[in-house]
Residue frames as qw, qx, qy, qz and C-alpha x, y, z in Angstrom:
[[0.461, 0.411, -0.634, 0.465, 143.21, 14.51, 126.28],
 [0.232, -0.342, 0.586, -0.697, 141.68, 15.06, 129.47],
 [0.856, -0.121, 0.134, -0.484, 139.08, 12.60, 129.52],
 [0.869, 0.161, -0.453, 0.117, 141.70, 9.67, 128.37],
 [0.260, 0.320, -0.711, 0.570, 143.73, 10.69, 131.46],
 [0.555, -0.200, 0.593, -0.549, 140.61, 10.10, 133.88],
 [0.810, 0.349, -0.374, -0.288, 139.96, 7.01, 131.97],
 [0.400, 0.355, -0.637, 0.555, 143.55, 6.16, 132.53],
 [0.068, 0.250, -0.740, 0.621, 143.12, 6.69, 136.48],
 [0.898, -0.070, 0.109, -0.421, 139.46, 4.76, 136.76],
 [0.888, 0.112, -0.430, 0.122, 141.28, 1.76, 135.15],
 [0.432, 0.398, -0.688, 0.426, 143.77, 2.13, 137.44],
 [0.428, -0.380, 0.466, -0.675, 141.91, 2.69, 140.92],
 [0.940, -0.016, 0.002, -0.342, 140.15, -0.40, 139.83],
 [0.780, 0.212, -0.525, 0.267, 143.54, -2.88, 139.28],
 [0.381, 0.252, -0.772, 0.442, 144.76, -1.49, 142.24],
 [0.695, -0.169, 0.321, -0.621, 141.55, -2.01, 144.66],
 [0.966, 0.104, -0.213, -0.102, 141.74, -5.73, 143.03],
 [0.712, 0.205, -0.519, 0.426, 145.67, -6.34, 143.80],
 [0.326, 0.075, -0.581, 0.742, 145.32, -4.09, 146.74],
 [0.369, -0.766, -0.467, -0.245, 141.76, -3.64, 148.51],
 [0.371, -0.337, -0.277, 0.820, 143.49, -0.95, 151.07],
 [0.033, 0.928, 0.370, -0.044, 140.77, 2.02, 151.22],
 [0.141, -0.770, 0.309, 0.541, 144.36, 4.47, 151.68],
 [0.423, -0.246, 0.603, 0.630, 145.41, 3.22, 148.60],
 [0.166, 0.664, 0.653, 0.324, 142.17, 3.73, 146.29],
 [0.098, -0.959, -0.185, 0.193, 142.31, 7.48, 148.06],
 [0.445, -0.494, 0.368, 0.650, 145.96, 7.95, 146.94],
 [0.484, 0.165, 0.644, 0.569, 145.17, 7.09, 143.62],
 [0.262, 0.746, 0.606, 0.088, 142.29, 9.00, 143.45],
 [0.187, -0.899, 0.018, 0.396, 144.29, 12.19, 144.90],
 [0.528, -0.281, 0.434, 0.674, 146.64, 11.36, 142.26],
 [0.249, 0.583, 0.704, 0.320, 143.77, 11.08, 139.40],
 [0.174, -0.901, -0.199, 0.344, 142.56, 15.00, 141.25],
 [0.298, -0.729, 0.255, 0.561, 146.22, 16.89, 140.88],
 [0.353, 0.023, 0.697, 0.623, 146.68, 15.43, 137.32],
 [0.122, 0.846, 0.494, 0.161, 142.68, 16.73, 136.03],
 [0.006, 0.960, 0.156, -0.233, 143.79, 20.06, 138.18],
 [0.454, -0.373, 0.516, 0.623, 147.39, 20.29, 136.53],
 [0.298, 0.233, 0.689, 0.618, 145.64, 19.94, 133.10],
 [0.020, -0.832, -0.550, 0.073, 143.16, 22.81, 133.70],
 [0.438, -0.640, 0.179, 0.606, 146.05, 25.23, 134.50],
 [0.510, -0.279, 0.504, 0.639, 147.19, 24.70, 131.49],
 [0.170, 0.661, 0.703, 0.199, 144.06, 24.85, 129.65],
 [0.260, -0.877, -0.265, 0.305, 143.64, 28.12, 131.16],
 [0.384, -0.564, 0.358, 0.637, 147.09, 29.53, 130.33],
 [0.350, 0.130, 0.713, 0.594, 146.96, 28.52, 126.99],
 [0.009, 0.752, 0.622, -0.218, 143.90, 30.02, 126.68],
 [0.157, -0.872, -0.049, 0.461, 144.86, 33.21, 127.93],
 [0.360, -0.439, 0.515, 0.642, 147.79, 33.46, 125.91],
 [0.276, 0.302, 0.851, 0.328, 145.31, 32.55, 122.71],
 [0.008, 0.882, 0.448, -0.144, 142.85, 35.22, 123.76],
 [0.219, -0.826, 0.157, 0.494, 145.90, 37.88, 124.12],
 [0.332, -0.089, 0.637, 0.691, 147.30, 36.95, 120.25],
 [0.115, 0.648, 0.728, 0.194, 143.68, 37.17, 119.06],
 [0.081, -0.840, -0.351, 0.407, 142.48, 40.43, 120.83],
 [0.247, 0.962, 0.055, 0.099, 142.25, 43.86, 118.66],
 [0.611, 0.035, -0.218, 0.760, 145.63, 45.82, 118.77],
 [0.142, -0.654, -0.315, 0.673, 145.20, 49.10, 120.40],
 [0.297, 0.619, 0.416, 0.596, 143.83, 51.86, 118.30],
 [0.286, -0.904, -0.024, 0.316, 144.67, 54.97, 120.90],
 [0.209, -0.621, 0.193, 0.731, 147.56, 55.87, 119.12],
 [0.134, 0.379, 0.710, 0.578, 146.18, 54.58, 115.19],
 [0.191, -0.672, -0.677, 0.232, 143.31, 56.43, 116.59],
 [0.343, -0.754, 0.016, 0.560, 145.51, 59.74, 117.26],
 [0.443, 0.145, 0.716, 0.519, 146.98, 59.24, 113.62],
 [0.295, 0.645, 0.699, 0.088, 144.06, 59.42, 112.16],
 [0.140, 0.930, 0.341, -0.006, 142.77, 62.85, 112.81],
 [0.312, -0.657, 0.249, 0.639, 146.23, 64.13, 112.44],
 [0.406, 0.168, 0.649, 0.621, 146.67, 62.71, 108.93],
 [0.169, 0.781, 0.577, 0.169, 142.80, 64.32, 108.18],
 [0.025, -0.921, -0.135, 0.364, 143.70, 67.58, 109.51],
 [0.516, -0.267, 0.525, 0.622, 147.70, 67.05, 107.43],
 [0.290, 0.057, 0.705, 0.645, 145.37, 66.83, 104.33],
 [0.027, 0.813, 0.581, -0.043, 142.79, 68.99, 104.81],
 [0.167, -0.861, 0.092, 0.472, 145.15, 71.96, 104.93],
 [0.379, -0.175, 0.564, 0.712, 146.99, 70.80, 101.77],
 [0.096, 0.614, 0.698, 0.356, 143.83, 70.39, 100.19],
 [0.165, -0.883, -0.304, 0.316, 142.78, 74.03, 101.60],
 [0.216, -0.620, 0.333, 0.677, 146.07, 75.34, 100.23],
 [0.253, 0.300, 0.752, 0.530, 145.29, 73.99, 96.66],
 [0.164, 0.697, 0.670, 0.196, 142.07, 75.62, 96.63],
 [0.116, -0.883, -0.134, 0.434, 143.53, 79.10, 97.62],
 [0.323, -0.236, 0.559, 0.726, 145.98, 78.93, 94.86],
 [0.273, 0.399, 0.828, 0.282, 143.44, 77.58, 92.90],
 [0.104, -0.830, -0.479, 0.265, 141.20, 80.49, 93.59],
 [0.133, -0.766, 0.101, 0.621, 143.77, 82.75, 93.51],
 [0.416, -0.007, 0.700, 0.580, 144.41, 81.92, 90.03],
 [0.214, 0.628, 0.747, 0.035, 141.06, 82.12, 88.91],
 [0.213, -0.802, -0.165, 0.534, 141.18, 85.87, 90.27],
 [0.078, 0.869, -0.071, -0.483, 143.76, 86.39, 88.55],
 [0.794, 0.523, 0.294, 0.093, 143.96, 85.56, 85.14],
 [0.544, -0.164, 0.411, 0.713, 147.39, 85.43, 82.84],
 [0.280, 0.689, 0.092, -0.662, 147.27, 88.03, 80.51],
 [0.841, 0.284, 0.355, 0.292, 147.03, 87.16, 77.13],
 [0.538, -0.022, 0.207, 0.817, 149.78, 88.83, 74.28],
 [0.242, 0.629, 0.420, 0.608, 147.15, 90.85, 72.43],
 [0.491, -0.857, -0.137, 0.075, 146.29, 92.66, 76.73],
 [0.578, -0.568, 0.166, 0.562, 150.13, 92.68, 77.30],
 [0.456, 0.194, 0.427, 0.756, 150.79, 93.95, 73.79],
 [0.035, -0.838, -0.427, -0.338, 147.93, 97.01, 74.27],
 [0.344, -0.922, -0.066, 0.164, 149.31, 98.11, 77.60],
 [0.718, -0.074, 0.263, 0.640, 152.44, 97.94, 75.68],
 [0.281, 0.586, 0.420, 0.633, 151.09, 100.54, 73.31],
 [0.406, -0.757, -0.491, -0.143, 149.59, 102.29, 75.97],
 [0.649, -0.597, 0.024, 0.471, 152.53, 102.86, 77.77],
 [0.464, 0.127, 0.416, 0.771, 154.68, 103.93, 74.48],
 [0.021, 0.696, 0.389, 0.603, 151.75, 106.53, 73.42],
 [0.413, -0.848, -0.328, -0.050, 151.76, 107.98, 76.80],
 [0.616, -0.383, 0.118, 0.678, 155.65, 108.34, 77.13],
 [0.352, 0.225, 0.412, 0.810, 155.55, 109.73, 73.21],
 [0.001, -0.788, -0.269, -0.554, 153.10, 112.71, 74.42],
 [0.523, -0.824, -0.097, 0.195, 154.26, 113.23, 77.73],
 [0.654, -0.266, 0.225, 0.672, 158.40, 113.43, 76.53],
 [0.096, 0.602, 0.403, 0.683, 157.19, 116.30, 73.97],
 [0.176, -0.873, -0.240, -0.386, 155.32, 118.20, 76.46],
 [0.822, -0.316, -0.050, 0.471, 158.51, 117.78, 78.90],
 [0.535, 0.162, 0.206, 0.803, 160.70, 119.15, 76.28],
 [0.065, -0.739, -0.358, -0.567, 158.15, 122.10, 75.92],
 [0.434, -0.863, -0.259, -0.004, 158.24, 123.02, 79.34],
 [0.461, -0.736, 0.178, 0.463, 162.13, 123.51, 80.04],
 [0.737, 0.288, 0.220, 0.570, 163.73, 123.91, 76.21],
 [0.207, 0.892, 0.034, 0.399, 163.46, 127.30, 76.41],
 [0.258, -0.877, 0.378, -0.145, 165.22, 128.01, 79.83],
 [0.885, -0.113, 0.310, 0.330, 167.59, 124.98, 78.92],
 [0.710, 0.322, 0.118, 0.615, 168.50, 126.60, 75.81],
 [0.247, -0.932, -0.046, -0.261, 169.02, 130.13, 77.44],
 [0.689, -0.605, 0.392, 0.069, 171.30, 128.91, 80.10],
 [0.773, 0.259, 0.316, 0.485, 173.17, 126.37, 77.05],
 [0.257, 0.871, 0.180, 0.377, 173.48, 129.75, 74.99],
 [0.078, -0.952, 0.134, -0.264, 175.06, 131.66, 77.55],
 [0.625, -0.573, 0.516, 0.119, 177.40, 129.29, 79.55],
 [0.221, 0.530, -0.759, -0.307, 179.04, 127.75, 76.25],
 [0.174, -0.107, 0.977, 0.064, 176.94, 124.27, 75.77],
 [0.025, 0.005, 0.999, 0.038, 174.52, 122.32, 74.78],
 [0.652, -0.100, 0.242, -0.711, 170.57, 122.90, 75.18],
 [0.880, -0.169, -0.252, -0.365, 170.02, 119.26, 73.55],
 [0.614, 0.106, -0.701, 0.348, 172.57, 117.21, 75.70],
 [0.073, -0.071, 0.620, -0.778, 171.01, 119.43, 79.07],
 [0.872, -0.031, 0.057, -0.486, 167.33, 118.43, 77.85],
 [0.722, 0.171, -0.614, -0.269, 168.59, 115.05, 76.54],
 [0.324, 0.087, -0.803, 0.492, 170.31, 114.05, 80.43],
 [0.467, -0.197, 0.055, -0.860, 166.68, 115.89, 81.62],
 [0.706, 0.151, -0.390, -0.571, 164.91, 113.10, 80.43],
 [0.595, 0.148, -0.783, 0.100, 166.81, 110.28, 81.60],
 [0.013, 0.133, -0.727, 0.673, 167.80, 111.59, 85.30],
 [0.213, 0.020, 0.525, -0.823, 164.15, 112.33, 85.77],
 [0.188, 0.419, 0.886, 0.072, 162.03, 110.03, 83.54],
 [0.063, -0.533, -0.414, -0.735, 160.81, 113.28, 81.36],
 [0.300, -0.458, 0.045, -0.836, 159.67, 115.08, 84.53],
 [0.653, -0.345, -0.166, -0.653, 158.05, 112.19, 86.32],
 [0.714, -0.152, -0.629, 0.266, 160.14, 110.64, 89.05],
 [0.435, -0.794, -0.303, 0.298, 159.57, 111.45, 93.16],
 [0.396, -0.457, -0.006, 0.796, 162.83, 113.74, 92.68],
 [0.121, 0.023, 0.596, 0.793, 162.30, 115.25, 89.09],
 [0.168, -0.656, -0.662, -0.321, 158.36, 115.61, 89.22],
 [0.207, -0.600, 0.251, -0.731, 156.93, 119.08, 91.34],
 [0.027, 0.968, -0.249, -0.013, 157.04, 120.28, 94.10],
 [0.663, -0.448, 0.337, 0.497, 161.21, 118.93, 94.30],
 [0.598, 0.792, -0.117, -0.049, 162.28, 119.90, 90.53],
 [0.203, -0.721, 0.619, 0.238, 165.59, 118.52, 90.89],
 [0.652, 0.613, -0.369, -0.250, 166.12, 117.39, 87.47],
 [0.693, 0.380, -0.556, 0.258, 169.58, 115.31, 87.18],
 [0.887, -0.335, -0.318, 0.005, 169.51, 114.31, 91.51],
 [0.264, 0.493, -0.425, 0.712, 171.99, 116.75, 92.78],
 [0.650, -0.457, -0.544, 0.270, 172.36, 116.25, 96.47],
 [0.295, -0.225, -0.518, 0.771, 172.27, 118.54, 99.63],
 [0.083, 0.763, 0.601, -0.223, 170.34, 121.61, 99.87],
 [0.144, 0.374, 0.201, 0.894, 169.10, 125.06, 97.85],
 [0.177, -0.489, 0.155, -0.840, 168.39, 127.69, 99.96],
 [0.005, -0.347, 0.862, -0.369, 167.98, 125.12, 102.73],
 [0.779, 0.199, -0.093, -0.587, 165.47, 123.05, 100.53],
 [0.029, 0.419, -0.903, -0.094, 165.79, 119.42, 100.61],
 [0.896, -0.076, -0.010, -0.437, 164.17, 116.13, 100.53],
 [0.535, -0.462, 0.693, -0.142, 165.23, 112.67, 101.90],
 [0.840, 0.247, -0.123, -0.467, 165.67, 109.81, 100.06],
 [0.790, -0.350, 0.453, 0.221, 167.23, 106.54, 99.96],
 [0.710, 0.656, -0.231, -0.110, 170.22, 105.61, 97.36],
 [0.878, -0.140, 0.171, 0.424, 173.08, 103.49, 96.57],
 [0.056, 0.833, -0.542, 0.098, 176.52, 104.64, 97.31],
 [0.838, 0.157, -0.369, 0.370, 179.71, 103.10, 97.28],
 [0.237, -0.837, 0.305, -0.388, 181.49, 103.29, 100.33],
 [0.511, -0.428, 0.743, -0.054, 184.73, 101.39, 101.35],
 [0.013, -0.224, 0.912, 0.342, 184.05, 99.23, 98.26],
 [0.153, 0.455, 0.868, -0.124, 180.48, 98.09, 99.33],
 [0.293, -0.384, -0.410, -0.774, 177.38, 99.27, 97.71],
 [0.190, -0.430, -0.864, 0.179, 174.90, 100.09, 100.30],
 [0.074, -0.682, -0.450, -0.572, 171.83, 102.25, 100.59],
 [0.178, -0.028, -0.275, 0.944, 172.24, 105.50, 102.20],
 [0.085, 0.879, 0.464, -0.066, 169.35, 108.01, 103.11],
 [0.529, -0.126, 0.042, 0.838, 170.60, 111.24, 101.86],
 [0.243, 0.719, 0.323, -0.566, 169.37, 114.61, 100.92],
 [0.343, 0.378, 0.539, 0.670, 168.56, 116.08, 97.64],
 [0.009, 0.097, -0.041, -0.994, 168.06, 119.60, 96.73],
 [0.303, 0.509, 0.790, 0.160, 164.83, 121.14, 96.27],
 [0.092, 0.019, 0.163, 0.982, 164.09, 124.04, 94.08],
 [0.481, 0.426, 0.296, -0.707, 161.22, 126.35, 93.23],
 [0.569, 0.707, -0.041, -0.418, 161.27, 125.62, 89.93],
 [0.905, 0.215, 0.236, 0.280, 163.21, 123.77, 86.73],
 [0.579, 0.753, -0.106, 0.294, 165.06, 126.44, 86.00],
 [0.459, -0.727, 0.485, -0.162, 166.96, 126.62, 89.25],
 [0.928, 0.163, 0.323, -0.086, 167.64, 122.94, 88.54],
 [0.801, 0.374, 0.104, 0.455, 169.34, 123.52, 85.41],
 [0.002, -0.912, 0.377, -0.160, 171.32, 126.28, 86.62],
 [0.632, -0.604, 0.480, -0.073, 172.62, 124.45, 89.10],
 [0.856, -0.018, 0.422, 0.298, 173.87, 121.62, 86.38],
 [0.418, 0.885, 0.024, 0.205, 174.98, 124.48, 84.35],
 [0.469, -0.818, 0.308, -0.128, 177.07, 125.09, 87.30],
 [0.778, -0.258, 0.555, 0.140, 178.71, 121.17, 87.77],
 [0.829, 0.296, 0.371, 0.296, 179.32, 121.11, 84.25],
 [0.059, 0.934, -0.205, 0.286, 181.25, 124.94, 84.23],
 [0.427, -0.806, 0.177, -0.371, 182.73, 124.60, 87.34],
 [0.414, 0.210, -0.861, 0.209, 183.45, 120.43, 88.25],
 [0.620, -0.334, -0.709, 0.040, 182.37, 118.08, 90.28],
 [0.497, -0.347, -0.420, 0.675, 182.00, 119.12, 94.18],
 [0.091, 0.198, -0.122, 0.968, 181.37, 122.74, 93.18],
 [0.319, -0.605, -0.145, -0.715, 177.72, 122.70, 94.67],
 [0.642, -0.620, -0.377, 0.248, 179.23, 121.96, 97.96],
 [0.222, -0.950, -0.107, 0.191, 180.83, 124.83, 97.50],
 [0.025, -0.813, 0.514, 0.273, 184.57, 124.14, 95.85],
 [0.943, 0.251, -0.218, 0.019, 185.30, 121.74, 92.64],
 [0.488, -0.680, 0.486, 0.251, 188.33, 119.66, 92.71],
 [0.447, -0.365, 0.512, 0.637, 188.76, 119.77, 89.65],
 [0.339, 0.590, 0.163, -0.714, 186.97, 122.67, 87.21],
 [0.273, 0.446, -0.587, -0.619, 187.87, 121.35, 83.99],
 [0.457, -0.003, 0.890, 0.001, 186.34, 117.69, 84.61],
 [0.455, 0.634, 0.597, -0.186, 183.28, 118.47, 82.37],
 [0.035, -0.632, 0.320, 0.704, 185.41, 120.46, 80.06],
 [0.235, 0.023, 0.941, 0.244, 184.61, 117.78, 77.14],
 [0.220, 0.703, 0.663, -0.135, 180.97, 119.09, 76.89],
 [0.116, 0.719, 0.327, -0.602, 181.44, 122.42, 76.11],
 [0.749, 0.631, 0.193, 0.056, 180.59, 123.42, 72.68],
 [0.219, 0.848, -0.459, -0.148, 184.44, 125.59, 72.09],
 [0.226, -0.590, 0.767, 0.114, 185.92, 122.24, 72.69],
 [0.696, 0.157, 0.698, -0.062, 184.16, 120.47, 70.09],
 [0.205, -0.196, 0.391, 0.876, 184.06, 120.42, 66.65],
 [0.084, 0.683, 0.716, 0.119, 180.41, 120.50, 65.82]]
């Protein structure tokens, strides 16, 4: 395109140097022939540019930034996998025949330990039964439960407190947490709990609550007959 437009303005300087030999008028043209070449560079240029700036790379400073975020994103998932993974490994599911042994395991240890239980307090259970009008197996049989045959924090030595009677004996106690109702809500109290020398204090003392009524080992039931249902004249056995 550019070379047909200086083409173009040779032919012309020449027609008009023939119809007009005037030296100013061959220099007009020529200045004309000049501004038109330097007009069509410009543009060249521009275009260019503009050609160079559609081409060129897009920035990779923030693709860049990306990047090692994503790597580090999945390098920690992948990190967490393999601690699971790991931790599995560790620890193996048991299988039925493992969970069915310690099953056994657990049963044979309850069935010799709830015997030697019974052995330790039937006698001063049935003593105390014998003499207050009740029960020795319904004061071993609640034994067992309250205190898991001898072997919960309250019900195991040194605390012997069998069946979880609160406050203190002979200003023996231990803390512990438990749920109470209060105002309607259940919520966990610390509270004391007796502690005796011994199991047979213990069952006195429920010899007592179940004589006496509720409230009597703070010191006065309100109402002596509550437990009146246990004792052996008011049954027919």
């Amino acid at each position: 395109m550019k070379n047909k437009k200086i083409t173009l303005g040779i032919v012309f300087i020449i027609v008009m140097s023939v119809l007009f030999p005037s030296l100013s008028t061959i220099v007009y043209a020529t200045e004309i022939i000049n501004s038109s070449y330097n007009q069509e560079s410009q543009a060249n240029e521009s275009t260019t540019d503009q050609i160079a700036e559609i081409n060129s790379p897009i920035s990779t400073e923030n693709t860049d930034n990306e990047i090692p975020r994503k790597e580090n994103l999945e390098s920690n998932v992948n990190q967490g996998q393999e601690e699971q993974t790991t931790a599995t490994n560790q620890e193996p599911l048991k299988t039925q025949d493992e969970l069915r042994n310690e099953t056994m395991s657990d049963a044979m240890t309850k069935a010799a330990s709830i015997p030697a239980f019974i052995d330790e307090i039937s006698g001063m259970a049935s003593s105390l039964a014998n003499s207050n009008d009740l029960y020795s197996s319904v004061m071993i049989a609640q034994a067992i439960l309250e205190s898991k045959y001898g072997t919960s924090e309250l019900g195991s030595s040194p605390v012997h407190n069998l069946f979880g009677i609160k406050g203190t004996f002979n200003g023996q106690y231990v803390m512990k947490d438990t749920l109470e109702v209060i105002n309607g809500e259940t919520v966990t109290v610390n509270a004391q709990f007796r502690k005796y020398p011994s199991y047979t204090e213990s069952l006195q003392d429920y010899v007592n609550k179940l004589k006496l009524g509720p409230g009597i080992e703070n010191g006065s039931s309100w109402n002596p007959n509550y437990y009146s249902g246990a004792w052996k004249s008011n049954t027919q056995s």
